[in-house]
Structure formats: C-alpha cells, structure tokens
N, C-alpha and C positions, 0 to 999 in steps of 0.2 A: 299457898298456890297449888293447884290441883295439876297432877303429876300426868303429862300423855302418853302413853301404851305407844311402842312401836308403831301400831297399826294407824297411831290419828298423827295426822300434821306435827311436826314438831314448829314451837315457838320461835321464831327470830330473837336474837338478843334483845333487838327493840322493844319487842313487843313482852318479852322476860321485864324488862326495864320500868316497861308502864304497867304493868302488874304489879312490882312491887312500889310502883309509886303510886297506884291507884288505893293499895291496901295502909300504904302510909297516911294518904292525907282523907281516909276516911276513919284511920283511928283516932289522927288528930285534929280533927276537924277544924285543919288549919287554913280552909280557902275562903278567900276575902268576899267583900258583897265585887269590889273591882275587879278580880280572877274571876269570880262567878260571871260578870256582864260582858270581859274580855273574850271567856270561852263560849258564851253565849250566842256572842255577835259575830266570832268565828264562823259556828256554826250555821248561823242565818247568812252570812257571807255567802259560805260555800254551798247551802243551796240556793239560795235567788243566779248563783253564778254556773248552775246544775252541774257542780261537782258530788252534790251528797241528796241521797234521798230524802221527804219526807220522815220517813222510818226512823233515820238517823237522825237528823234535829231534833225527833221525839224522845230519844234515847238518851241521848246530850242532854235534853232539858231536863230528865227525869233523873240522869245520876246528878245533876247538878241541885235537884229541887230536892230530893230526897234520900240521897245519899253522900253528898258533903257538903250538904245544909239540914236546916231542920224547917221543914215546912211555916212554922208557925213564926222561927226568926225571922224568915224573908219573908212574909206578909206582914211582921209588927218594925223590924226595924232597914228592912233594904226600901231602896225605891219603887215606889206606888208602880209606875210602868213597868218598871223591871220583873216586879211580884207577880204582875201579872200575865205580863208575854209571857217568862216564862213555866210556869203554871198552865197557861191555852197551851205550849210544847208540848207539854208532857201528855196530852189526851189530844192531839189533831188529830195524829197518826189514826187513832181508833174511830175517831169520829172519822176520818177519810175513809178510811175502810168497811167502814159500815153505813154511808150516807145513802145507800139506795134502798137499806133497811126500813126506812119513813121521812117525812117529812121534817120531823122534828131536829134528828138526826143530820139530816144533810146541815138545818138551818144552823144548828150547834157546830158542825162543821165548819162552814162559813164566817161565823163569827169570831170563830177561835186563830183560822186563818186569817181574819181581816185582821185582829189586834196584833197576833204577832207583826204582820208584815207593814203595820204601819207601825209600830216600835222599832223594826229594823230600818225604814225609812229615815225616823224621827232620829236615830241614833247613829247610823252609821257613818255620819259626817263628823262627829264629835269625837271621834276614837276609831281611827281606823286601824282594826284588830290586827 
C-alpha cells in the first residue's frame, strides 16, 4: 500500500480497509464468475440510477475483467452475456470520449453502450444487487 506525504489527503479507515482488500483478492484470485456479475450489476445499477459516472462503470468493468479475473477465463468459462457486457465496460468510457473523433468511433461507441444496457435490462430483475 503506497504511503501519503502529509501534504495528500489521508486515507479513511474504509478506504485503508478496501485497499488491503483489493490487494488480497487480487493475489488470490479468489472472486467468483457470481461476485464478478453481483459487482457488475452494482455498478450498472448505480449508473442507469445517475449515481456513478460513465468513467466509473468503465473502471469497475476493467478491475473486474482484468484484474481479478483473467481475461481469457471469463470469455471460455463465465456467461456468454456476462463476457461480454462486461468487456464493452471496460472500452465505452474511451469510445465515449472520443466518439466525435469519427464516425467509426462514435458507431463503436453506441454498440458498446447498447450491449451493456440491454444486459443490465436482461439482468437486473434476476438478482437484484
């Protein structure tokens, strides 16, 4: 855990607490494909409910797709929708922010948003996070 200088912010306990629980279950890569889709659907909660930005959904998706998981298990062995919503997470943010860049880009955009939000549709009745 990286130490703050007088000068920056100090930590809250809480946030001390999910730091070292962040570095636990990425050494053990101990979170389920159902932890992965719980926190997933959290976070698509709380933005369609505009508690959390864009940004943040993409961040969520990306320590979930790539940092405690392993890209290649949740495409061969989690759920087909799941692999892939959250996957389009992990690159909307950039495609949003760059969709005025071209045409392509927006379209890519677009698509990535339409799959996510119709897997938070499809889902969010089934488990309410």
């Amino acid at each position: 855990m990286a130490k703050k200088t007088k000068s920056e912010h100090r930590l809250t306990p809480q946030e001390v607490f999910y730091e070292y629980l962040s570095e636990v279950l990425i050494a053990s890569k101990s979170i389920t494909e159902k932890e992965t889709k719980e926190i997933f659907l959290k976070a698509l909660r709380d933005y369609f409910e505009k508690k959390i930005d864009l940004k943040t959904v993409s961040e969520v998706a990306t320590e979930l797709y790539y940092e405690f998981n392993k890209p290649f298990e949740i495409e061969s062995k989690f759920d087909r929708d799941l692999a892939k919503a959250l996957f389009d997470a992990t690159e909307v943010d950039w495609y949003h922010d760059h969709q005025k860049d071209s045409p392509g880009t927006k379209g890519t955009y677009e698509i990535y948003f339409k799959s996510i939000k119709e897997y938070y549709e499809k889902t969010k009745l089934l488990k309410n996070p």
